[in-house]
C-alpha positions in Angstrom: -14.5 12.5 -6.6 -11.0 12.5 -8.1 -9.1 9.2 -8.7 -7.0 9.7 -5.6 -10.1 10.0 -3.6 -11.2 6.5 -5.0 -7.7 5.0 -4.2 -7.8 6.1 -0.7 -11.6 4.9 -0.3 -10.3 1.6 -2.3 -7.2 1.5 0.4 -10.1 1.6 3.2 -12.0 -1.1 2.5 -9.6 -3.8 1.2 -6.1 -3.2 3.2 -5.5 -6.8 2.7 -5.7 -6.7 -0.9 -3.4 -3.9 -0.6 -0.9 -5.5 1.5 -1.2 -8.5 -1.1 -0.4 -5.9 -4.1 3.0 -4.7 -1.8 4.1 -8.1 -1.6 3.6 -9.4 -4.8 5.7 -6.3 -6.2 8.3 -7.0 -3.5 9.1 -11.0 -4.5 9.1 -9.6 -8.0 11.7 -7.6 -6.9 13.5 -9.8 -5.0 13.5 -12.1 -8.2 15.2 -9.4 -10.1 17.3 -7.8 -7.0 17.8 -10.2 -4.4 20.9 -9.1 -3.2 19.1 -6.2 -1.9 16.1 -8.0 -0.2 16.5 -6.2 3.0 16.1 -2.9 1.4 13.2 -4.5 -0.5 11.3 -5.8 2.6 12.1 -2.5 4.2 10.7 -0.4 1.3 7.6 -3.0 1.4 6.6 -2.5 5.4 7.0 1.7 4.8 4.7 1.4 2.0 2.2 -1.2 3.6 2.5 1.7 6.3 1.3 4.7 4.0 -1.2 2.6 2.9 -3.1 1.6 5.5 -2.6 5.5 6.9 -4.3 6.5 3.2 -6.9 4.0 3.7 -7.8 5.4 7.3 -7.9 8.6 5.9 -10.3 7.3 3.2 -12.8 5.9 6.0 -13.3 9.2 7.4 -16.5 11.3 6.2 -16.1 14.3 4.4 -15.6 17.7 6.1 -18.7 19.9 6.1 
């Protein structure tokens, strides 16, 4: 198992500490870029997104 096989199973089993990873990174920055927090919370959701459809990918079982 490669490492991004162990991110994706990682993604599948803890979305929420996932989605906590996403935001810390996007009020750091905020902090720095706040002028562009739209974009920021924008950027956030698409990758909270590809995350949890990574993680559902990780769930399923390997192909024969």
């Amino acid at each position: 198992m490669n490492l991004f096989d162990k991110a994706k199973e990682a993604l599948g089993q803890h979305p929420d500490k996932a989605d906590q990873g996403i935001d810390k990174a996007a009020d750091a920055a905020k902090g720095k870029w706040g002028e562009h927090g739209d974009q920021i919370d924008q950027a956030a959701q698409k990758a909270k997104d590809f995350a949890r459809g990574q993680g559902e990918q990780g769930q399923q079982p390997p192909p024969a």
